[in-house]
N, C-alpha and C positions, 0 to 999 in steps of 0.2 A: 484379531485382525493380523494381516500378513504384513511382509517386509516392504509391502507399497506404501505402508502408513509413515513412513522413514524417509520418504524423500518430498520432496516440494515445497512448499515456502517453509523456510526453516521456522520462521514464529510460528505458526501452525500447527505445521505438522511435527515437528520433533519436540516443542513443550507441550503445546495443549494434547496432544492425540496421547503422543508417549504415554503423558500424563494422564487421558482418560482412561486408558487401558489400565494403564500401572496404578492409579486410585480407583479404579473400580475391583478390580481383583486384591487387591490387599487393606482397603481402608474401609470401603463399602461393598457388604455382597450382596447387598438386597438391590432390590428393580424400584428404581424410580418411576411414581406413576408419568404417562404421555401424556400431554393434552390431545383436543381433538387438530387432527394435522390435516386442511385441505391440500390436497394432490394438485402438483404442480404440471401444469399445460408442456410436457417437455415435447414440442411439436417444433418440426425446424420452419415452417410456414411462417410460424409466431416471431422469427429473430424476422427485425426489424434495425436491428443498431449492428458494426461488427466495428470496432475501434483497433487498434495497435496503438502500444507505446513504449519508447526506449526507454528501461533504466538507467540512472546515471550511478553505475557502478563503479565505487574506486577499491581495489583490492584493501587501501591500509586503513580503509572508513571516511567518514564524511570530513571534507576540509574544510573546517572552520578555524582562520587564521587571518593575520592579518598580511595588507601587501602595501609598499609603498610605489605612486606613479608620482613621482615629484612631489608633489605636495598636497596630493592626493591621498589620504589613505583607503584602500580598500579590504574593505573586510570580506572573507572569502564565507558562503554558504550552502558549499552544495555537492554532489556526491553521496546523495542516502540509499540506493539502489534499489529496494522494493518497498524502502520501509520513510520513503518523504512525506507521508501525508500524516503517519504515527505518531513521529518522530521530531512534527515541523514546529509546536512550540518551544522545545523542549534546545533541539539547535538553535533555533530562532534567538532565543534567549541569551544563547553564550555571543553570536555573532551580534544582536545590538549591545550588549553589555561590551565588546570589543569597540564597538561604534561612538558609543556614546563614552568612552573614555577621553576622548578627546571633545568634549563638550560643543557640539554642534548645533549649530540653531536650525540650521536645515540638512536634511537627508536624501541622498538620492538612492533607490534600490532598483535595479537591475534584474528583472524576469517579474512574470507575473503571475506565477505558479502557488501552491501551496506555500515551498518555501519565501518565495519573493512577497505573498501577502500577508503571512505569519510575521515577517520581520518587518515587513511595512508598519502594522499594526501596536506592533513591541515598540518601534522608534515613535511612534504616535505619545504611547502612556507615556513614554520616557522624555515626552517634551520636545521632538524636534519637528518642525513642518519638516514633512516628508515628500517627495512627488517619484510615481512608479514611471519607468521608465521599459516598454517593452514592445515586442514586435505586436504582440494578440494580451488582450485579457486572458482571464481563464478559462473561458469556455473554450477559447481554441489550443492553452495547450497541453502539454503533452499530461501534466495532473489531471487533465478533466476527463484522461483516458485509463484512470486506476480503476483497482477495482474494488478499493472502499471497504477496509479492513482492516482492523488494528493488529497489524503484523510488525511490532518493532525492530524485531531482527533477523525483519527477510533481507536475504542476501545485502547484509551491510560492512561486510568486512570479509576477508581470509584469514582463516586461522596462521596464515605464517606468513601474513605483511601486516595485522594490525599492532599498533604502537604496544608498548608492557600497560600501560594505565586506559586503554579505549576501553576497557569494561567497564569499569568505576564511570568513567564519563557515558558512554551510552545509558548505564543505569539513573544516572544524571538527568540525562536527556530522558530518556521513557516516562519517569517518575515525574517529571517537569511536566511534560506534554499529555500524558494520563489527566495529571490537573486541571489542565486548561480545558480539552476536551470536554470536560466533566459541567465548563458554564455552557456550551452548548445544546447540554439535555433540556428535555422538554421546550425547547420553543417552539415558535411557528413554521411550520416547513420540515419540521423533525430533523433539522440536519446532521445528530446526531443521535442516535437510538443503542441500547443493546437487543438484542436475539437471540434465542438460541440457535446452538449448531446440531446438528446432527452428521456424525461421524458412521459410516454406516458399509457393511460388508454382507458382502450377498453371495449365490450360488451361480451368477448367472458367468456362462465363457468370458473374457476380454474378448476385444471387442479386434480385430485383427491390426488396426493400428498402433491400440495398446499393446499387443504383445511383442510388434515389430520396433515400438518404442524404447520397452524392456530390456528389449537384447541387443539393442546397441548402445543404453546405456550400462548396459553390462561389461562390454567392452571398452567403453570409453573414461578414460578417468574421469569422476564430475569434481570441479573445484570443489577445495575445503570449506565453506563457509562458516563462518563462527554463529557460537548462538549461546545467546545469553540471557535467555527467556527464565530460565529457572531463578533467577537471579529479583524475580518479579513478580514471583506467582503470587505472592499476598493480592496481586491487584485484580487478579478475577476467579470468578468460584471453580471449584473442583467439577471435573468432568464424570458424569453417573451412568450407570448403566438404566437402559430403559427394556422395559419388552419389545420384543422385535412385532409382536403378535396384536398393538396396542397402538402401531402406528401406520400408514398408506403404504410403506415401502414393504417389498419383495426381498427382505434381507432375515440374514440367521444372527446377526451382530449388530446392535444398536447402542454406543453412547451420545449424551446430551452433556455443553458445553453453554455457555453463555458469553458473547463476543461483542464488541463492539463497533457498529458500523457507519462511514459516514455517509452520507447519503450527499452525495460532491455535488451536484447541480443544485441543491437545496442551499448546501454547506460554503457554497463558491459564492453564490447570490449573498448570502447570510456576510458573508468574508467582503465579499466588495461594499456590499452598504455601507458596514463599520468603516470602513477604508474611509468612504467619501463625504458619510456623514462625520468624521473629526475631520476635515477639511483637507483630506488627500488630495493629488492632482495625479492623470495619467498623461504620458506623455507616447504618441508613440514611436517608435524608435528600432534600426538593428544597425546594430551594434558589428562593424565589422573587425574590428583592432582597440586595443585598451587605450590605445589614443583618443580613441573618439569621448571613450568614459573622462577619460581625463579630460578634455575641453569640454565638458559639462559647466565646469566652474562649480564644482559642489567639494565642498573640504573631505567631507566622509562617504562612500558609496559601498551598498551593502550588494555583492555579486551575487545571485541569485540563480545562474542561468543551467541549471543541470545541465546535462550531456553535451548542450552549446555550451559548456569551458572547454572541453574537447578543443574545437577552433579558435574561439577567442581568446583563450587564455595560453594556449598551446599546452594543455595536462592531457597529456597521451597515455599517462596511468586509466584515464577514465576507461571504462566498457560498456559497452551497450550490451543491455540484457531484454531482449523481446518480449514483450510479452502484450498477448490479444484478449479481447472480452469481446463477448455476443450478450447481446441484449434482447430479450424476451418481452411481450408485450406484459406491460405489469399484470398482478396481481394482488391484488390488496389484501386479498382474504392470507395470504401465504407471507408469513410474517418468520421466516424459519429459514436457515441454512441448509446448505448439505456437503459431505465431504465424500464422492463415491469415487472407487476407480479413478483415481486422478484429474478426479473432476469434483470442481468444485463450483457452490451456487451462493450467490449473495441478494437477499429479498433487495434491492434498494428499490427507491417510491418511483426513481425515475426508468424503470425497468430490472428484471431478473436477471441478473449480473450469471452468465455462465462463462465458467473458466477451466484450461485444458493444460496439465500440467501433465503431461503422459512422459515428457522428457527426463522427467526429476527436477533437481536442481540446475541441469546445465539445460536442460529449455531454454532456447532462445539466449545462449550463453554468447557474447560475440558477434550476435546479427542484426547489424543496422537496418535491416530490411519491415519498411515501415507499409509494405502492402497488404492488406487484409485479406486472409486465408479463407474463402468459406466454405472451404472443406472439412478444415478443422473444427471452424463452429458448426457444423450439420450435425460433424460425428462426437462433437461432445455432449450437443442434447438429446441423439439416438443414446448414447449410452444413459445420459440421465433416463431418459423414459425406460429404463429398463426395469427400475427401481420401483415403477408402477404400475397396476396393473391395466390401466387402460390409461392413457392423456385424453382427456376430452377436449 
């Protein structure tokens, strides 16, 4: 495969791919057999969903710290950039174990998002009534617009503002939140499953967007992101070569990978019952100044609020990093991945996750702009349908 496979979510694409290419040609040379693959409906008729949502990017990694508002302590959680839903036990973990140093009978946490429900849940086991404190549940925010991937270290730091020790602790974190992930297999609602991926390189043109996409990120410098993926690989299997001639796609390159996916509307449902069945309470709430957290009256408060600490907290370090999904009417029988042309597809139960990374890494690098493009999604599932020979 070519130097397209090198840019886009750094957990992805520069461990796993790297890595299927680089274990397939040197550790394995034989053809893993395919299963049988139903061909996926890539008809732009079928998007029914088109979300956007801002990363909460801090160049030096996630701030997990503590902060005093009088007598207040708040514990800070937030800042994971593509990688908060991966990531969210695993931080979770360090910011209630911050929390709960000061031995609190009650908890108050702030957003209602992946990381806001993760650490909800943490202060739960740990013994403190907790009550969430946010403007929307989950469903409305900006978590419930991922795209449901275990990407630990997408765009989570810069290679020259993260701290000398953020490795050792992201592998902390990954290793932590791998675990926890691991009690939501098999339930009801599948809110978490593995898949395979398919990684896949074909003959057909780019697509005229794609090429104009190429060549300005050719010119443009794309931030450094770090990546720390290899640091992890014990935790999912090697990626194999399969026959290209043994599967539905129109490609001359096929590997197979195995990933793990959450499936958020199953997984957010799953997340808030635990929340209310140990006796959560939501409260709702926005939060304009840290004043307000303060006159809560709550001794400990767990800050939760991604890319809103931008304003409430005034951390002007944060970035906003764009990024949109198009949602496809499901398919059940299509239980499979795909990595094509900077397009990438995720089976979830609540629709066919397609995603457009034609920018590389700096897609959506900077752009608060939360309108949904549907141009973009048209032409990310013409390109998908390229890959096959008819979409029915």
């Amino acid at each position: 495969m070519g130097d397209e496979w090198r840019v886009g979510r750094r957990g992805l694409m520069q461990a796993s791919l790297a890595a299927a290419m680089a274990g397939c040609s040197t550790r394995d040379s034989s053809f893993e057999p395919a299963p049988a693959l139903a061909p996926i409906r890539a008809r732009t008729d079928r998007i029914f969903d088109i979300a956007v949502c801002l990363r909460p990017f801090r160049p030096a990694g996630p701030r997990v710290e503590t902060e005093r508002l009088g007598d207040v302590l708040v514990v800070h959680n937030y800042g994971h950039g593509g990688s908060g839903w991966s990531l969210s036990w695993g931080s979770s973990t360090r910011a209630v174990q911050l929390a709960m140093q000061a031995s609190p009978a009650e908890v108050a946490v702030v957003g209602c998002g992946a990381l806001g429900l993760t650490s909800a849940i943490l202060a739960q086991r740990a013994g403190a009534r907790v009550t969430i404190y946010a403007r929307d549940q989950l469903p409305e925010t900006t978590s419930a617009r991922a795209t449901g991937e275990w990407t630990p270290d997408s765009r989570i730091a810069l290679v020259n503002a993260a701290a000398p020790g953020f490795a050792a602790v992201w592998e902390e974190m990954a290793r932590t939140s791998f675990k926890r992930h691991r009690d939501y297999l098999g339930l009801p609602g599948t809110p978490v499953e593995w898949i395979d991926q398919y990684a896949v390189s074909g003959d057909t043109p780019r697509t005229a967007q794609s090429a104009e996409a190429s060549s300005r990120t050719a010119t443009e410098p794309a931030p450094e992101f770090a990546s720390y993926a290899r640091s992890i690989r014990d935790l999912t299997p090697q990626w194999r070569k399969v026959p290209a001639d043994a599967t539905p796609f129109k490609a001359t390159s096929v590997a197979r990978g195995e990933v793990m996916v959450f499936n958020i509307a199953d997984y957010g449902h799953t997340l808030m019952n635990d929340f209310f069945i140990a006796g959560g309470q939501f409260r709702r709430a926005d939060f304009r100044s840290p004043a307000q957290i303060a006159a809560l009256g709550k001794r400990v408060v767990i800050n939760c609020t991604g890319y809103g600490a931008r304003a409430l907290w005034k951390d002007e370090s944060l970035v906003p990093v764009r990024g949109q999904i198009a949602r496809l009417i499901p398919q059940p029988e299509v239980r499979y991945g795909l990595v094509y042309r900077h397009i990438m597809t995720v089976p979830r139960r609540d629709g066919m996750v397609v995603q457009s990374f034609t920018g590389g890494e700096r897609q959506g690098y900077g752009d608060a702009n939360e309108v949904p493009d549907r141009a973009e999604a048209e032409q990310a599932v013409r390109t998908l349908a390229e890959l096959f020979v008819q979409s029915a």
